[in-house]
KEMAR-704585 format. One record per residue (C-alpha): residue in three letters; residue number from 1; x, y, z. Coordinates in Angstrom, 1 decimal, decimal comma. Each point is the difference from the previous one (the first is absolute). Example, Ala and Ser with C-alpha at 12.3 -4.5 7.8 and 13.67 -1.06 7.14 Angstrom:
["ALA"; 1; [12,3; -4,5; 7,8]],
["SER"; 2; [1,4; 3,4; -0,7]],
//
This chain:
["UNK"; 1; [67,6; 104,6; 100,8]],
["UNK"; 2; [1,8; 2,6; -2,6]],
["UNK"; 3; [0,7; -1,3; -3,2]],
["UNK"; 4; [4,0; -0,3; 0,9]],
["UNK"; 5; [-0,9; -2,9; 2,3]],
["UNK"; 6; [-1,4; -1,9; -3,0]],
["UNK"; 7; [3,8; 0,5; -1,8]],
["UNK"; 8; [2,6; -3,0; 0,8]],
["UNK"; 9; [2,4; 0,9; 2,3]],
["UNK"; 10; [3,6; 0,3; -1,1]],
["UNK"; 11; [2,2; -2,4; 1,2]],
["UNK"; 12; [3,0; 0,9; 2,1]],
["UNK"; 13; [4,1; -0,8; -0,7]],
["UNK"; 14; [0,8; -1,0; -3,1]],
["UNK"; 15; [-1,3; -3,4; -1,6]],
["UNK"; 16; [1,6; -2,9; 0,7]],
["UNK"; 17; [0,1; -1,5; -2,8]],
["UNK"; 18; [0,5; 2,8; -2,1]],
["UNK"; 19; [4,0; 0,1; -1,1]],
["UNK"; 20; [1,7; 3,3; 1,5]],
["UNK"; 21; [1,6; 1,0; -3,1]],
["UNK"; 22; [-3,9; 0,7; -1,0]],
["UNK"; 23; [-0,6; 1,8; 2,5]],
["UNK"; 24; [1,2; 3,2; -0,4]],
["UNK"; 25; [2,5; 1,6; -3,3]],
["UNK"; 26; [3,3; 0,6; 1,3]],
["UNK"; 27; [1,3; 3,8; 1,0]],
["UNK"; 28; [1,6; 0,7; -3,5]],
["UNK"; 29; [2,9; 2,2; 1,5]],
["UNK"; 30; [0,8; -2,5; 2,9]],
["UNK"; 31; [0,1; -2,7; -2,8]],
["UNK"; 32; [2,1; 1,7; -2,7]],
["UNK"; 33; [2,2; 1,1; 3,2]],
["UNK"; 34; [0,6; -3,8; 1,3]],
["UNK"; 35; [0,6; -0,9; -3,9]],
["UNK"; 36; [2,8; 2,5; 0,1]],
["UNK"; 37; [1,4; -1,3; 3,0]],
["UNK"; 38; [-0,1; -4,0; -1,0]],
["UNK"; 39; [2,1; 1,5; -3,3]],
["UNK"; 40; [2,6; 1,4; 2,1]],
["UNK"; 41; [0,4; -3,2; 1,9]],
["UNK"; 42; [0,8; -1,5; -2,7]],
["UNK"; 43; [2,6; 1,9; -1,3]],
["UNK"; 44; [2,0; 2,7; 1,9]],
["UNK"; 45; [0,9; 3,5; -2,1]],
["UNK"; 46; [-2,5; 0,6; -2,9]],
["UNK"; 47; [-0,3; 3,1; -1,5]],
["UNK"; 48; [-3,6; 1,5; 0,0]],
["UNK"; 49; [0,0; -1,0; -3,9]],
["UNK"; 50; [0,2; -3,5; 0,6]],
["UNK"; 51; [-2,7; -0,2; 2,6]],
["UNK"; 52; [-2,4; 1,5; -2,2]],
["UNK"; 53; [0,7; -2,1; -2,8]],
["UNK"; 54; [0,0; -3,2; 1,6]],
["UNK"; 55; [-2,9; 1,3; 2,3]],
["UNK"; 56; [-2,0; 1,3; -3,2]],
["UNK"; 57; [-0,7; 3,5; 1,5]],
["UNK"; 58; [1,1; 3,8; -0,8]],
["UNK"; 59; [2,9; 1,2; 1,3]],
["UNK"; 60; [-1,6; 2,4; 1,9]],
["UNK"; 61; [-2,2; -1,8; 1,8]],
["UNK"; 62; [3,2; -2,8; 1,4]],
["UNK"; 63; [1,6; 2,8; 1,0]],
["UNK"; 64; [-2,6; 0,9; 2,3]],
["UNK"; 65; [-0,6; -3,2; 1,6]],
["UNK"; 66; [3,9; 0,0; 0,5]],
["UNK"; 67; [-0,3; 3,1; 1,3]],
["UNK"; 68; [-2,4; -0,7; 2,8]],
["UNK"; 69; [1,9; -3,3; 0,5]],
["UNK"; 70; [3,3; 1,5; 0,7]],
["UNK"; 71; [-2,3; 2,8; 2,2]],
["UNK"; 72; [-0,7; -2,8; 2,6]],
["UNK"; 73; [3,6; -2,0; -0,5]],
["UNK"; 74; [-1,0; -3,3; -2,1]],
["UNK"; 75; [1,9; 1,6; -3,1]],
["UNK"; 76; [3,3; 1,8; -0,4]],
["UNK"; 77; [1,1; 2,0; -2,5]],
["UNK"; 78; [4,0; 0,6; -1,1]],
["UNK"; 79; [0,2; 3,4; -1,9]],
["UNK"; 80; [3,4; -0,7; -1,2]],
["UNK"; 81; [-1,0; -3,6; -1,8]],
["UNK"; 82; [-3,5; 1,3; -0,5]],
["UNK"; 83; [-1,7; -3,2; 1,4]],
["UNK"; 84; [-1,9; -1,3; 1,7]],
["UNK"; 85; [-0,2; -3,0; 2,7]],
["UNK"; 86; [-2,2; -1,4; 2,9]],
["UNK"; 87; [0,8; 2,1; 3,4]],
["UNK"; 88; [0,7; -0,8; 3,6]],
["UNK"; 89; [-3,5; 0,2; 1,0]],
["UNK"; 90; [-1,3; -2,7; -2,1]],
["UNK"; 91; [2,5; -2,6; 1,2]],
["UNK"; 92; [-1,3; 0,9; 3,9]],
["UNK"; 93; [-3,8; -0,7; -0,8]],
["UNK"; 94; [1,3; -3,3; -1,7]],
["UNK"; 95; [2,6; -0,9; 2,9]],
["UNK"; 96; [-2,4; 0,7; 2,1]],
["UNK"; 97; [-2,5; -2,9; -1,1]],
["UNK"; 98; [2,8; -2,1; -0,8]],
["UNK"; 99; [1,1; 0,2; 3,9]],
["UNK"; 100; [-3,4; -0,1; 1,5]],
["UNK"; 101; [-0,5; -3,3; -2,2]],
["UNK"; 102; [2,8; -1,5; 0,3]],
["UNK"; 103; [0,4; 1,0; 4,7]],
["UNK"; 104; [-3,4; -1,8; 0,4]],
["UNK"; 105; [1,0; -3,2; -2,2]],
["UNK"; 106; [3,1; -0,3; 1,5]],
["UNK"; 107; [-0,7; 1,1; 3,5]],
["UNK"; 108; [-2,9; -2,9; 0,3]],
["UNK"; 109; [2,4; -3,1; 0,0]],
["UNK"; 110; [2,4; 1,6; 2,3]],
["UNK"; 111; [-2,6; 1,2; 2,7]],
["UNK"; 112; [-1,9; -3,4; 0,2]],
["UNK"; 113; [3,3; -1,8; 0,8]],
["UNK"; 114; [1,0; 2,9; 2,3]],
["UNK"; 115; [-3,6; -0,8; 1,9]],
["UNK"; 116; [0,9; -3,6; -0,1]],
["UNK"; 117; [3,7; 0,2; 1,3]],
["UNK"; 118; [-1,4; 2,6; 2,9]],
["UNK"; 119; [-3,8; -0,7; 0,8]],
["UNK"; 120; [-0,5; 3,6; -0,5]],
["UNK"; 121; [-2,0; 2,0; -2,3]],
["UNK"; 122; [2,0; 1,7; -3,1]],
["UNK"; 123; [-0,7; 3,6; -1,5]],
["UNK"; 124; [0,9; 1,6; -3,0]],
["UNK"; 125; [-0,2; 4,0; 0,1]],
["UNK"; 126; [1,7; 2,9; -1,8]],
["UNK"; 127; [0,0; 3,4; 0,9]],
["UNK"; 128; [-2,2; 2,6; -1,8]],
["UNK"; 129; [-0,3; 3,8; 0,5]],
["UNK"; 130; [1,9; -0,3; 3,9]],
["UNK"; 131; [-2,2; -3,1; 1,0]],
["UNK"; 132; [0,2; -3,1; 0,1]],
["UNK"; 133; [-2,2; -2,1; -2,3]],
["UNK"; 134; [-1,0; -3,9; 0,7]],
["UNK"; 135; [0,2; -2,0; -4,2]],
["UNK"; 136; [-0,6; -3,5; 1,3]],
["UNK"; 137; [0,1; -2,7; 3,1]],
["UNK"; 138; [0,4; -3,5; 0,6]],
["UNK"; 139; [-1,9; -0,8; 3,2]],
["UNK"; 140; [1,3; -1,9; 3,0]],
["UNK"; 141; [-1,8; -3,0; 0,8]],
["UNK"; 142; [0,2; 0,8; 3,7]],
["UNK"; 143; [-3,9; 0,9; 1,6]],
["UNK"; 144; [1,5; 3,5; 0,8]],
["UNK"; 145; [1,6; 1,9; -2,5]],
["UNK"; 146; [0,7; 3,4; -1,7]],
["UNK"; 147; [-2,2; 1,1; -2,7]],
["UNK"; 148; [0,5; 3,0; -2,6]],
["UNK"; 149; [-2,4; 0,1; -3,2]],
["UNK"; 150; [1,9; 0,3; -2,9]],
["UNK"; 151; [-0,5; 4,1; -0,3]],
["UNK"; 152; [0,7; 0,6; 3,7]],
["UNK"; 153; [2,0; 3,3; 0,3]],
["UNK"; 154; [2,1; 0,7; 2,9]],
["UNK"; 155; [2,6; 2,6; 1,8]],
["UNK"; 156; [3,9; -1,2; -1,4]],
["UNK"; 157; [1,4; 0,3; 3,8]],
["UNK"; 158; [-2,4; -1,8; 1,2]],
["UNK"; 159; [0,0; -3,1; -1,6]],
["UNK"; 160; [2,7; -2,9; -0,9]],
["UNK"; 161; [0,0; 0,3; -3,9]],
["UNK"; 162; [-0,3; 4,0; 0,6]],
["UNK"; 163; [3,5; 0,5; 1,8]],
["UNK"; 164; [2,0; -2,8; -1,8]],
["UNK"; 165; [-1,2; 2,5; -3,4]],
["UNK"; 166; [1,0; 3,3; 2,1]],
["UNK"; 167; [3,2; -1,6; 1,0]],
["UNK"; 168; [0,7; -0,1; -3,6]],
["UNK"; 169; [-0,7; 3,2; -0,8]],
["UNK"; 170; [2,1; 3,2; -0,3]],
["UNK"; 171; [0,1; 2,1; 3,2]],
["UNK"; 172; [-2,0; 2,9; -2,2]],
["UNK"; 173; [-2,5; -2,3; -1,0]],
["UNK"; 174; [-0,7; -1,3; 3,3]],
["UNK"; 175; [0,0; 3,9; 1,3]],
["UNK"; 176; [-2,6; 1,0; -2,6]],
["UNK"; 177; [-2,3; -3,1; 1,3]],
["UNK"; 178; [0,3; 0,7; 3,5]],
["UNK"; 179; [-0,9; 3,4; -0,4]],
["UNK"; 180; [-3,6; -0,8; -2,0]],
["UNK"; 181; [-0,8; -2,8; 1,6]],
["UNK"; 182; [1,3; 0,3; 3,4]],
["UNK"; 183; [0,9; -2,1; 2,9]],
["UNK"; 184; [-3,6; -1,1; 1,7]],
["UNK"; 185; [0,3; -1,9; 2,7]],
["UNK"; 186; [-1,8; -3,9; 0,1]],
["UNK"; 187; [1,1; -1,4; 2,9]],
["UNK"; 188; [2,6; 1,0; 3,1]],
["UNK"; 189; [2,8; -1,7; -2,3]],
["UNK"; 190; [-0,4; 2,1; -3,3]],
["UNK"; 191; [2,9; 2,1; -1,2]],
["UNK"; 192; [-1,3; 3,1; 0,6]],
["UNK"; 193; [3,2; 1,5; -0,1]],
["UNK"; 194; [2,1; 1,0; -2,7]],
["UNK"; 195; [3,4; -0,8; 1,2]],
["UNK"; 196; [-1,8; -3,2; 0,9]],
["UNK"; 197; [-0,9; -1,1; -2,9]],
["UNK"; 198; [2,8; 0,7; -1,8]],
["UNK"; 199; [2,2; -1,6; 2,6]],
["UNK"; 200; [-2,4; -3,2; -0,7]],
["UNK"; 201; [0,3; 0,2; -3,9]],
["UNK"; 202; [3,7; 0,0; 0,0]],
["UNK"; 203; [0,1; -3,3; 2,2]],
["UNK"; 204; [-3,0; -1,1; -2,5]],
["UNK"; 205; [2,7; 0,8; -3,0]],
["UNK"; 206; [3,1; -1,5; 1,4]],
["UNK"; 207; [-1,6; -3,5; 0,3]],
["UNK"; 208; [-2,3; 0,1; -2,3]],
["UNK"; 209; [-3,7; -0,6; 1,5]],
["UNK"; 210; [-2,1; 2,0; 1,9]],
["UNK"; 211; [-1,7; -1,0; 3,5]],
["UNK"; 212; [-3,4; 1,8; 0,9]],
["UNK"; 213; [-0,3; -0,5; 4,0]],
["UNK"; 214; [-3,6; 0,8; 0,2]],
["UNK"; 215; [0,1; 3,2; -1,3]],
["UNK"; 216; [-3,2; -0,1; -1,5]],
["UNK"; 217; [-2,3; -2,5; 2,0]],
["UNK"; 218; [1,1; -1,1; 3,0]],
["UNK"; 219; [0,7; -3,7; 0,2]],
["UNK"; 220; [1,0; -0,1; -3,3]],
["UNK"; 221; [3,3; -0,4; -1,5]],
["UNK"; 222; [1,3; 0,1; -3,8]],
["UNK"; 223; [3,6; -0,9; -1,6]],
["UNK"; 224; [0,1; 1,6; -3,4]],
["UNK"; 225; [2,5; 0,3; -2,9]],
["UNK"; 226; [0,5; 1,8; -3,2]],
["UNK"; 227; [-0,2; -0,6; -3,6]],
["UNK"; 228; [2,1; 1,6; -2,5]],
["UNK"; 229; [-0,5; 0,9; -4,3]],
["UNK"; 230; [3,0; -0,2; -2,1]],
["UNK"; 231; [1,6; 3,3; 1,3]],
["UNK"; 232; [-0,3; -1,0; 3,3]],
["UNK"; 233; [-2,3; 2,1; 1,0]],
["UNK"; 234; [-2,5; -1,5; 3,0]],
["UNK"; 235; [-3,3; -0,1; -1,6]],
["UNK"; 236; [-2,2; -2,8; 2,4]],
["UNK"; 237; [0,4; -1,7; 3,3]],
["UNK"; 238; [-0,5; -3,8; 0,9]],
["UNK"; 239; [-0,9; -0,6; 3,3]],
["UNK"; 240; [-2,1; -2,3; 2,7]],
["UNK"; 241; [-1,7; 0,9; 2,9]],
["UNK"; 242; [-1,9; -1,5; 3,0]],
["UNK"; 243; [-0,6; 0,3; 3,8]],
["UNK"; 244; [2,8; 0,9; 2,1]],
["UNK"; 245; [-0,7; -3,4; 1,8]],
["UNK"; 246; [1,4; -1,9; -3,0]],
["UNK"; 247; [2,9; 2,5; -0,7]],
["UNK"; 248; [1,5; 0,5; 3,5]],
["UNK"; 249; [3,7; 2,0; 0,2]],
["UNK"; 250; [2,0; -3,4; -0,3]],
["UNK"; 251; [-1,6; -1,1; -3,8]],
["UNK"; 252; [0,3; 3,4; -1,4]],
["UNK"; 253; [3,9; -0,2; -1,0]],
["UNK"; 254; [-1,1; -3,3; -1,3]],
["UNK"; 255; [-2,8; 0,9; -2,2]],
["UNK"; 256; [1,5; 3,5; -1,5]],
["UNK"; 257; [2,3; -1,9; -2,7]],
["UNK"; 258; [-2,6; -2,8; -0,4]],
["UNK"; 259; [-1,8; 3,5; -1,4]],
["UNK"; 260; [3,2; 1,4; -1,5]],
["UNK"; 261; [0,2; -3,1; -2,2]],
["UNK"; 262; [-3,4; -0,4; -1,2]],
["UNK"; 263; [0,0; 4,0; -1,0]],
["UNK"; 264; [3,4; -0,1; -1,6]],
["UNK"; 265; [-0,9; -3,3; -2,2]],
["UNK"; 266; [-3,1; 2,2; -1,1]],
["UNK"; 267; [2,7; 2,5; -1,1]],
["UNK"; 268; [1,3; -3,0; -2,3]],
["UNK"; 269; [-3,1; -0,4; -1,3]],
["UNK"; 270; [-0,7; 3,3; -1,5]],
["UNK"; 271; [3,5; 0,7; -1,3]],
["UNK"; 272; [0,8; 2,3; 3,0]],
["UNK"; 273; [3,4; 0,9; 2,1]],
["UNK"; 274; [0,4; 0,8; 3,8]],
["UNK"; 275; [2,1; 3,0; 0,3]],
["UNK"; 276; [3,3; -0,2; 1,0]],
["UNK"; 277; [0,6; 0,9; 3,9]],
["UNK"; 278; [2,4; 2,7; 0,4]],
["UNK"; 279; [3,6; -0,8; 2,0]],
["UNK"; 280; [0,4; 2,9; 2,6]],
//
């Protein structure tokens, strides 16, 4: 046996009960750069003088945290005032929390009822990168049911949440996804065709919920609807989703504003607005 067998062996991850702020010193420039930040929060237009001073640190050394700030959009800088505020960036990394909070909380009470009211299991998805992306689920209570881990990525035209999102999108937007992500065929009744598809989103706009008619398993069927921010802008779908044996064609005109309802009063709940529908 060599003589490093006889040393005790290092422990790996970091001790439990060993409190984090111990663990490691912070990164001094990513620290002095958040300090900056948390001081223009608080007030809007200081010159670089008064964030030295109330900062305690050379002049020259604010202005290059500023600098780097403004570089990557969380700090703005107006020449004429010579000031300095928090920039557009910073307020999306905070929205963005804010929402993904706030969706989930809300979106929980909404989708248990909308399980209760239609036996069905509810989703929760957004769309991310031109896919569709599965948050949360409230199961069905029915032996057979659908299942997506929360995670679960998917094609947008192929999949309830995915075209009641598209159908809310700008025609450009909706060109740039097709193009990278394409139109794969699942099943015999996928979209596979533009002018399909975007013959099926318009319907999907006018009335406000989405209907997937096995387009990506067969004998399963999902009724989705959208969930819009503050500017109206569609950023998550409600839907449920179950065998086409417990959705045939006479329940799904029932079932699409039961879905409609339950994804609009989650709008409510996050302070957000539907759009309004243009007249022709």
């Amino acid at each position: 046996m060599s003589k490093a067998d006889d040393l005790p062996r290092r422990s790996r991850g970091r001790p439990r009960t060993q409190p984090i702020d111990e663990q490691a010193a912070p990164v001094q420039a990513l620290d002095r750069g958040l300090t900056v930040l948390r001081t223009l929060a608080k007030d809007s237009g200081l010159t670089l003088t008064d964030i030295a001073l109330r900062l305690g640190m050379p002049p020259s050394s604010a202005h290059r945290i500023l600098a780097t700030l403004q570089k990557h959009g969380f700090a703005e800088f107006d020449g004429s005032a010579q000031e300095w505020s928090v920039g557009i960036e910073a307020f999306r990394v905070g929205n963005a929390y804010l929402v993904g909070t706030n969706l989930l909380e809300a979106a929980r009470e909404f989708m248990r009822r909308l399980m209760d009211e239609t036996g069905e299991t509810a989703n929760l998805a957004i769309a991310d990168n031109g896919e569709v992306v599965f948050l949360s689920q409230v199961e069905s209570h029915n032996p057979i049911r659908a299942f997506f881990r929360p995670g679960t990525r998917g094609h947008l035209h192929a999949s309830g949440i995915g075209k009641a999102l598209l159908a809310n999108m700008g025609r450009d937007e909706v060109e740039t996804i097709l193009q990278r992500r394409g139109l794969p065929e699942f099943t015999p009744k996928t979209l596979t065709s533009p002018n399909a598809l975007y013959a099926n989103l318009a319907a999907t706009h006018a009335r406000g919920w989405s209907f997937d008619d096995e387009e990506r398993y067969l004998g399963m069927r999902c009724i989705a609807a959208p969930v819009f921010n503050g500017f109206g802008e569609a950023i998550a779908g409600i839907s449920v989703s179950g065998p086409t044996v417990r959705f045939p064609d006479g329940k799904i005109a029932e079932i699409g504003p039961v879905v409609k309802r339950a994804a609009d009063e989650v709008t409510a709940k996050i302070g957000g607005r539907a759009p309004a529908l243009e007249s022709d």
